[in-house]
C-alpha positions in Angstrom: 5.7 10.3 -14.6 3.4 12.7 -12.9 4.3 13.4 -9.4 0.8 12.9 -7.9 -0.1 9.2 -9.4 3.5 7.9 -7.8 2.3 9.8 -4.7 -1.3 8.2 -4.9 0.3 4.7 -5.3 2.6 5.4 -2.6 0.0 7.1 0.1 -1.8 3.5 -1.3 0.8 1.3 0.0 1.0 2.9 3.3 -2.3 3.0 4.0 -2.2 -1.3 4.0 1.2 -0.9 6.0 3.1 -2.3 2.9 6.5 -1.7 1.6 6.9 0.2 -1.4 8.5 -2.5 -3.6 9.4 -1.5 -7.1 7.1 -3.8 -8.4 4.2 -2.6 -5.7 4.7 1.1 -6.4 4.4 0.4 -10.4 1.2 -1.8 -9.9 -0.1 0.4 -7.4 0.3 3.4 -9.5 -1.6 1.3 -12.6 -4.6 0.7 -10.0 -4.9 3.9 -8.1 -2.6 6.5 -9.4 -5.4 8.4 -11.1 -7.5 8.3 -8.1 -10.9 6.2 -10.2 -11.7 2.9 -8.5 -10.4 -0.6 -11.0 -11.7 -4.0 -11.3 -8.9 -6.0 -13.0 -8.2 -9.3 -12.9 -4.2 -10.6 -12.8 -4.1 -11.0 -16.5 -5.4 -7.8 -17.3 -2.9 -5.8 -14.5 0.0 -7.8 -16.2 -1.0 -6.7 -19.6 -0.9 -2.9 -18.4 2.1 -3.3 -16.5 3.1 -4.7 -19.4 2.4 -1.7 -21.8 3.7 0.8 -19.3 7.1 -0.9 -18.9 7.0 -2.1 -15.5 8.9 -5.2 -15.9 6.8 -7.4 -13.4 6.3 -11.2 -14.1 2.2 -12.6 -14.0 3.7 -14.5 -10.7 4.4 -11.6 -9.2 1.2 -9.8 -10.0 -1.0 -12.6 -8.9 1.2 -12.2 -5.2 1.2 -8.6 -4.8 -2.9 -8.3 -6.0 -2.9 -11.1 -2.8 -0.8 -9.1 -0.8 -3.2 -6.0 -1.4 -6.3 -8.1 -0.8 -4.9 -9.3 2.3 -3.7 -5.6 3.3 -7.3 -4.3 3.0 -6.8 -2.1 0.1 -9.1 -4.6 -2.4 -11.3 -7.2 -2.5 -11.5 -10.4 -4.8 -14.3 -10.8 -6.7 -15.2 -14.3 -7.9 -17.2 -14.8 -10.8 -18.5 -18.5 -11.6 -16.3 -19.7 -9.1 -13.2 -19.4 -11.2 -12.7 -16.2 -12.5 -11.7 -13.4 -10.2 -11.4 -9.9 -10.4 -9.6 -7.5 -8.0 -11.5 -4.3 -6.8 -10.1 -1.4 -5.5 -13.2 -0.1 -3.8 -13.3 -1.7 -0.6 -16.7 -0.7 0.4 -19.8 -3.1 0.5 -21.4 -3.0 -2.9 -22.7 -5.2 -6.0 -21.1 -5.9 -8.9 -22.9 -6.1 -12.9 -21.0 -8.9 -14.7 -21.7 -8.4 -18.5 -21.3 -11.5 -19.8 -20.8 -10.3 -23.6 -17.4 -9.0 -22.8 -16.3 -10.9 -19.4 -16.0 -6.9 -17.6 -17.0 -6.1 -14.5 -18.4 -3.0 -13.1 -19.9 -1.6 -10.1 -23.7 -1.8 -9.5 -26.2 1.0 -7.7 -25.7 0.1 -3.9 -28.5 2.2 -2.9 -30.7 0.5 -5.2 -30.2 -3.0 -3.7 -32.3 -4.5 -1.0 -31.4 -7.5 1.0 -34.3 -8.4 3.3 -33.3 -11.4 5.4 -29.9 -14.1 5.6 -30.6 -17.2 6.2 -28.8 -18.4 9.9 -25.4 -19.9 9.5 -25.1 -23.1 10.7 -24.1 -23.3 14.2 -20.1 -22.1 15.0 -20.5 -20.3 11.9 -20.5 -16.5 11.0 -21.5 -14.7 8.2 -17.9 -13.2 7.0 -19.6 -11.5 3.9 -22.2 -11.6 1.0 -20.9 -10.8 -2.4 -23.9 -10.0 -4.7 -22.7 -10.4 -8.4 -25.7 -9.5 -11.2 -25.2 -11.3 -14.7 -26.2 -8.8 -17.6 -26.1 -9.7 -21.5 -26.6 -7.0 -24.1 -29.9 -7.5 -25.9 
């Protein structure tokens, strides 16, 4: 394997202050090691892991995407409140869901424009705002 993708996934891992696993390393170097930003759900890292011999069980992937989410180094995405995708671009942005093929991809930021929040109710604080736009091919 290329030097540079193990070293991406690696540099990855540190940057969240996790330790390189075997099984973190090989995920890691599935969602980062060519340096392009991913939006995967659990299923669809398994299946890769899958193909590229990594030997990691669907538990485990499920609990090292959480361990990554909860490191900083992505964010969970829910769609329809029961699908959820993992993204490894961290910064604030929305997401197109097409709904022909259940992807998801990254939308303009610069083109969205949110003019007022409501007020959260009192003792409350806004921890985030996920915008998610359906699409369907016409």
């Amino acid at each position: 394997m290329d030097g540079s993708i193990e070293k991406r996934g690696a540099d990855w891992l540190a940057e969240g202050g996790l330790r390189p696993t075997r099984q973190r390393l090989a995920l890691a170097e599935l969602l980062v090691g060519d340096g392009q930003n991913r939006h995967v759900t659990a299923e669809s890292l398994f299946a890769a892991a899958q193909d590229d011999g990594a030997g990691v069980s669907l538990a485990t992937v499920y609990n090292t995407l959480r361990a990554f989410c909860d490191a900083g180094l992505m964010q969970e995405v829910t769609v329809d409140g029961s699908k959820s995708y993992f993204d490894t671009n961290t910064h604030d942005h929305p997401h197109f869901y097409w709904e022909d093929d259940g992807s998801l991809t990254d939308a303009p930021a610069d083109q969205l424009q949110i003019a007022h929040l409501p007020t959260p109710p009192e003792g409350a604080e806004i921890a985030s705002v996920d915008v998610v736009i359906r699409l369907r091919r016409k």
